[in-house]
C-alpha positions as CSV (number, residue, x, y, z in Angstrom):
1,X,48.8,-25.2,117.8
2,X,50.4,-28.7,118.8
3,X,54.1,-28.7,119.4
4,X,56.6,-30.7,117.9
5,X,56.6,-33.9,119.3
6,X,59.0,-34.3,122.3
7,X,62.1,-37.1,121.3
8,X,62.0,-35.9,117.4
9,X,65.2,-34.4,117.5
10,X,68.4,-34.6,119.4
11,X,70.0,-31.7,118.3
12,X,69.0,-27.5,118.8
13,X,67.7,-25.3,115.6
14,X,70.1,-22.6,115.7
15,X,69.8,-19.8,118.3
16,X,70.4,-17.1,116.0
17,X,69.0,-15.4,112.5
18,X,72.4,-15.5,110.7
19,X,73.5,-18.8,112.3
20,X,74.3,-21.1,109.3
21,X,71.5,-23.5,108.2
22,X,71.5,-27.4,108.7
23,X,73.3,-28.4,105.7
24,X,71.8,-30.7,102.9
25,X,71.5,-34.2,104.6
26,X,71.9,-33.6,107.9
27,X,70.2,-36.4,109.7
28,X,68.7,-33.6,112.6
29,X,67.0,-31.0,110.3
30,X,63.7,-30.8,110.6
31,X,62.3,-31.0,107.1
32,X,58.9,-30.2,105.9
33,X,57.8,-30.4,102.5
34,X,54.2,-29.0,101.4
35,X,52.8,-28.6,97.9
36,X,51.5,-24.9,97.8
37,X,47.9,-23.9,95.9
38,X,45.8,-20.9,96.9
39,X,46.7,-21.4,100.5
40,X,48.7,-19.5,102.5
41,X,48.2,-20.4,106.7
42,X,47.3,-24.1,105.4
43,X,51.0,-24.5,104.5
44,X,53.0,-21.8,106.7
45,X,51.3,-22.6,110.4
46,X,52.7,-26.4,110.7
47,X,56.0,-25.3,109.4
48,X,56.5,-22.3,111.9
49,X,54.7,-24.5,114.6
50,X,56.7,-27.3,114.5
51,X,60.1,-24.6,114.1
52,X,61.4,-26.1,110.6
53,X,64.6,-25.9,109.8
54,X,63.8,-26.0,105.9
55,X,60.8,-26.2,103.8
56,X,60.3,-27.2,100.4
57,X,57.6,-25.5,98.5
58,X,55.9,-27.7,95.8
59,X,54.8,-25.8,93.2
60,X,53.5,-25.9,89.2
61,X,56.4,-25.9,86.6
62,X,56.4,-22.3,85.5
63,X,54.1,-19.5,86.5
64,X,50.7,-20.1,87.3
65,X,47.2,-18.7,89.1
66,X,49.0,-19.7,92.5
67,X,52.2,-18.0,92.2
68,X,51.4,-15.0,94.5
69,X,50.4,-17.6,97.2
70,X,54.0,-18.9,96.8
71,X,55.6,-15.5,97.2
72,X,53.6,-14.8,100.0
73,X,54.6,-18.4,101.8
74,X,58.3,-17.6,100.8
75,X,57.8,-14.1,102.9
76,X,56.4,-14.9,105.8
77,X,58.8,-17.8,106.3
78,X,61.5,-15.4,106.1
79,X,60.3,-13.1,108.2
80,X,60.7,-16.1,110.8
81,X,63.1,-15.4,113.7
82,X,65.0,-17.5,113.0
83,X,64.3,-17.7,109.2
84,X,63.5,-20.9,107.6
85,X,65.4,-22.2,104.6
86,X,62.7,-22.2,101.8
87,X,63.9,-23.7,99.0
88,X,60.8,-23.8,95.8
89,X,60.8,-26.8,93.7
90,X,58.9,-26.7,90.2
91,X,57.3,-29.9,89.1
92,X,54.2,-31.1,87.1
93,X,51.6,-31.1,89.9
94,X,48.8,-32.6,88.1
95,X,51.4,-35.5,87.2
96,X,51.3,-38.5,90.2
97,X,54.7,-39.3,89.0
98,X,56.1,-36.1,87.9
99,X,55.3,-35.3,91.7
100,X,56.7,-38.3,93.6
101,X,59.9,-38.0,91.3
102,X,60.4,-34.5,92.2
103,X,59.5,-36.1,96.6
104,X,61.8,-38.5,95.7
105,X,64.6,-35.9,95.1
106,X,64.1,-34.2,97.9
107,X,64.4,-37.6,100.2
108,X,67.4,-38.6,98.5
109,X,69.2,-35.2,99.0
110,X,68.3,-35.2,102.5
111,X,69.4,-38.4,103.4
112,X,66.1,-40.1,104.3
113,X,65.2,-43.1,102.1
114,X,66.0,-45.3,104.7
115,X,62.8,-45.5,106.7
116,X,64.5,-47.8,109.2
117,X,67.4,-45.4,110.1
118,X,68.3,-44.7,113.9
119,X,68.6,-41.5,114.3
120,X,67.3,-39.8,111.5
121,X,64.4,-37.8,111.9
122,X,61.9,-38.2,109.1
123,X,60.8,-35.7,106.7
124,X,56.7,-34.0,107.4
125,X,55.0,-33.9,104.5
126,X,51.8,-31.9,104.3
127,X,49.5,-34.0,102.3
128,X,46.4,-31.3,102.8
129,X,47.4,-28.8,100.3
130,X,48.5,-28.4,96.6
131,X,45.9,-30.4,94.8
132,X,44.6,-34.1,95.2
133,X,47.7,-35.9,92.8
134,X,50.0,-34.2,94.8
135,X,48.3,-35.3,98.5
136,X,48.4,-38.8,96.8
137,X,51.8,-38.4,95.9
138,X,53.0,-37.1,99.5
139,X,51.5,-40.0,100.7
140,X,53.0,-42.6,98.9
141,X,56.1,-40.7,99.7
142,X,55.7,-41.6,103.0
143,X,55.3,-45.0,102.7
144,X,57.9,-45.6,100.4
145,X,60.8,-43.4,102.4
146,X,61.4,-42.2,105.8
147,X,58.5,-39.4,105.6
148,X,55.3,-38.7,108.2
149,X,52.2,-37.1,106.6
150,X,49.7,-34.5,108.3
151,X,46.6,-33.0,107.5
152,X,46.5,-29.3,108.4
153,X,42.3,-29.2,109.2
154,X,40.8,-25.4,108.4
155,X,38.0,-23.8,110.3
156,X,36.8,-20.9,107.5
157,X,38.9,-19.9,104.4
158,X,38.2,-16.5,102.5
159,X,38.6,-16.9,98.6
160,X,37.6,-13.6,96.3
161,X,34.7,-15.2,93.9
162,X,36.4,-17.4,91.2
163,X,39.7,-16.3,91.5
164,X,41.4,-16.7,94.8
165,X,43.7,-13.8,96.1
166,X,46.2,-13.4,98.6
167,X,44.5,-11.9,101.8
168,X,45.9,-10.7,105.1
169,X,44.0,-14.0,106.5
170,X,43.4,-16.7,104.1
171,X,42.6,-19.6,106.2
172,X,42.3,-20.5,109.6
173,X,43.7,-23.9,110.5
174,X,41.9,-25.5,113.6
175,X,44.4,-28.4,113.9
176,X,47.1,-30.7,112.4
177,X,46.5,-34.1,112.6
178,X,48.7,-37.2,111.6
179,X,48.2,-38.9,109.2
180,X,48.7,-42.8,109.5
181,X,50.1,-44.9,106.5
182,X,51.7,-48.4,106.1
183,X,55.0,-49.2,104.8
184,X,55.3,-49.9,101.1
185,X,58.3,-52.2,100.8
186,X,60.2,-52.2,97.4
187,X,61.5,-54.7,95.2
188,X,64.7,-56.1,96.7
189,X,67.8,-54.2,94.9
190,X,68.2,-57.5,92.2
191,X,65.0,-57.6,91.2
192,X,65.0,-53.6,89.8
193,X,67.9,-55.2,88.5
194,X,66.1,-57.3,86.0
195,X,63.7,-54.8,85.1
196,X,66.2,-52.4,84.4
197,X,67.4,-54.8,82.1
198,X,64.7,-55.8,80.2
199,X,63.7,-52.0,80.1
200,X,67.6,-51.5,78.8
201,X,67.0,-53.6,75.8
202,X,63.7,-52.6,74.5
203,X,61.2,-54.2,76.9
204,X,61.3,-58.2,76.0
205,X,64.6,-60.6,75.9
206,X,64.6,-64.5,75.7
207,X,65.9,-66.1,79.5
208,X,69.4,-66.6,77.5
209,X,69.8,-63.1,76.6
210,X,68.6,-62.1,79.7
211,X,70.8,-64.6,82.1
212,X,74.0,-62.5,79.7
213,X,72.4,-59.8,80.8
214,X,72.5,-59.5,84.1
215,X,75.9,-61.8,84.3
216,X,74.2,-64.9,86.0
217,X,76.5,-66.7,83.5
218,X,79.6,-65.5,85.3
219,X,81.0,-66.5,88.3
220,X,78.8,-66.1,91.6
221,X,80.8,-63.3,94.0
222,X,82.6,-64.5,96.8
223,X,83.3,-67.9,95.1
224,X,86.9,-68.7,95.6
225,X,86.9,-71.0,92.7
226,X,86.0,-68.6,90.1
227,X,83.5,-71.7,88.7
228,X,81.1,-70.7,86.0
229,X,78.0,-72.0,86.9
230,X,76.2,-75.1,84.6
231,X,73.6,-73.9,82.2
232,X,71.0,-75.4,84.8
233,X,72.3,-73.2,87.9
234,X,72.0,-69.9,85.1
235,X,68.2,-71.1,84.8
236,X,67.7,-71.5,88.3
237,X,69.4,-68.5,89.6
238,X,66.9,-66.2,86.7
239,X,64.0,-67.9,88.2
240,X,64.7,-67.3,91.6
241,X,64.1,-63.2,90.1
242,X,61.2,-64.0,87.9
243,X,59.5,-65.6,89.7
244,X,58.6,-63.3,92.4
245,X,58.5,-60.6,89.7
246,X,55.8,-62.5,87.8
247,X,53.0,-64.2,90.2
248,X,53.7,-61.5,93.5
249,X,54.2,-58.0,91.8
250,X,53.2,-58.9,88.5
251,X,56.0,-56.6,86.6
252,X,57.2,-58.9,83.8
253,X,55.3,-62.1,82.0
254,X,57.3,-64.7,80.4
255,X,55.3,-67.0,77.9
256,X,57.2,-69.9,77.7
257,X,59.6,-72.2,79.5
258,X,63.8,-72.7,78.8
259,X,66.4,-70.8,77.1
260,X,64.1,-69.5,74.3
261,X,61.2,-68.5,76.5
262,X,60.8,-64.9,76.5
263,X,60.6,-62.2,79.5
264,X,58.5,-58.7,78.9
265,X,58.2,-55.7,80.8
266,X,54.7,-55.1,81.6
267,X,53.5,-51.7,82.2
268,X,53.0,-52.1,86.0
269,X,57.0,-52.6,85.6
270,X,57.0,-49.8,83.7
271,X,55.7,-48.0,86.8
272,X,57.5,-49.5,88.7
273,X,61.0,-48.6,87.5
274,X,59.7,-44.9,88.0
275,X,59.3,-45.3,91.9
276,X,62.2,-47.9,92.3
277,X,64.7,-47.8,89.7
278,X,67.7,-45.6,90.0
279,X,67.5,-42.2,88.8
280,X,69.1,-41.1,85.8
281,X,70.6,-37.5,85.2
């Protein structure tokens, strides 16, 4: 099997069983997170290959057909020596957005959201297992945050007729290839802003409304003066936001011009405020 590539990590795993696992966060851990169907070696043999320090364990929201392949996965990680922190998190698998919010979570717990962080190594996300919504999810993942996908490749893989069993040998993976993906740059920080605002009140507000809003009527910060800017400087400092929002991304329309000109949400801003808006508890 490769080895974990050299210059990954700056810090040792632990040298014992009992030693006290990389705590949440920890810019060193070695994180691997892999959705978990009827496979077994597909998602154990890159994690104990590449010596995680914890895995996270996709999986369907309640029981299901593949919740003896997750036991099994759970065991033979902790039979590791040293074990590996396993932590099993439920979401809605067949659900492109149930799944990245749940990726999402795990990024933001562990620190790596910053994709452009020195120092940090970034999370492995196995994008070859679970089902194809989840490998679409892991992906995007990746782009969006500090992740690096792989594709475990499988030589032969026993299944018992229509309803796959655990088995001493389940699959055997041949390889684990990377999996290349492009950066996926978000909406700068105002911007989600605004369509957390429009989202706020209902979906559509007229520029005025909008301008009180998001408090483009006040005061810009950092101006010594305290000077409330003219009703022409409000206007232009909203359309320096819409605009890019409108004819690049395509996230809100507005279907008329001045103060009474309204602003809507579309539903690719919809979307978009589930991938880049802040999370709510």
């Amino acid at each position: 099997m490769p080895s974990r590539r050299a210059g990954s990590t700056s810090r040792r795993r632990p040298s014992t069983p009992a030693a006290r696992p990389f705590p949440d966060g920890d810019p060193h851990a070695r994180i691997h997170i892999a959705p978990v169907g009827f496979e077994v070696e597909r998602v154990t043999e890159p994690i104990l290959s590449e010596r995680a320090d914890r895995a996270y364990l996709l999986t369907r929201s309640g029981d299901d057909a593949a919740r003896p392949f997750v036991d099994e996965v759970v065991r033979r990680l902790a039979r590791a020596r040293p074990p590996v922190d396993v932590r099993v998190e439920r979401t809605e698998i067949w659900d492109v957005f149930g799944a990245l919010g749940a990726l999402r979570a795990i990024f933001e717990r562990e620190r790596r959201e910053d994709r452009h962080a020195a120092g940090v190594v970034p999370i492995r996300v196995n994008v070859s297992t679970g089902t194809k919504i989840t490998a679409i999810a892991g992906t995007l993942a990746c782009m969006l945050w500090r992740g690096e996908a792989y594709y475990a490749q499988v030589t032969r893989a026993w299944y018992s007729g229509l309803t796959p069993r655990v088995r001493p040998v389940n699959d055997v993976v041949g390889r684990i290839d990377p999996v290349s993906v492009y950066e996926l740059r978000a909406p700068a920080p105002e911007l989600v802003e605004l369509l957390e605002a429009l989202e706020r009140r209902g979906g559509t507000l007229r520029k005025r409304e909008l301008i009180r809003e998001l408090g483009l009527d006040r005061p810009a910060p950092g101006d010594p003066a305290g000077r409330v800017p003219t009703p022409q400087s409000q206007h232009s400092r909203l359309r320096t936001r819409l605009v890019p929002l409108e004819s690049r991304w395509g996230f809100v329309s507005s279907d008329a011009v001045g103060a009474r000109g309204r602003v809507r949400l579309t539903d690719q801003g919809r979307l978009a405020l589930r991938l880049f808006g802040r999370r709510r508890n």
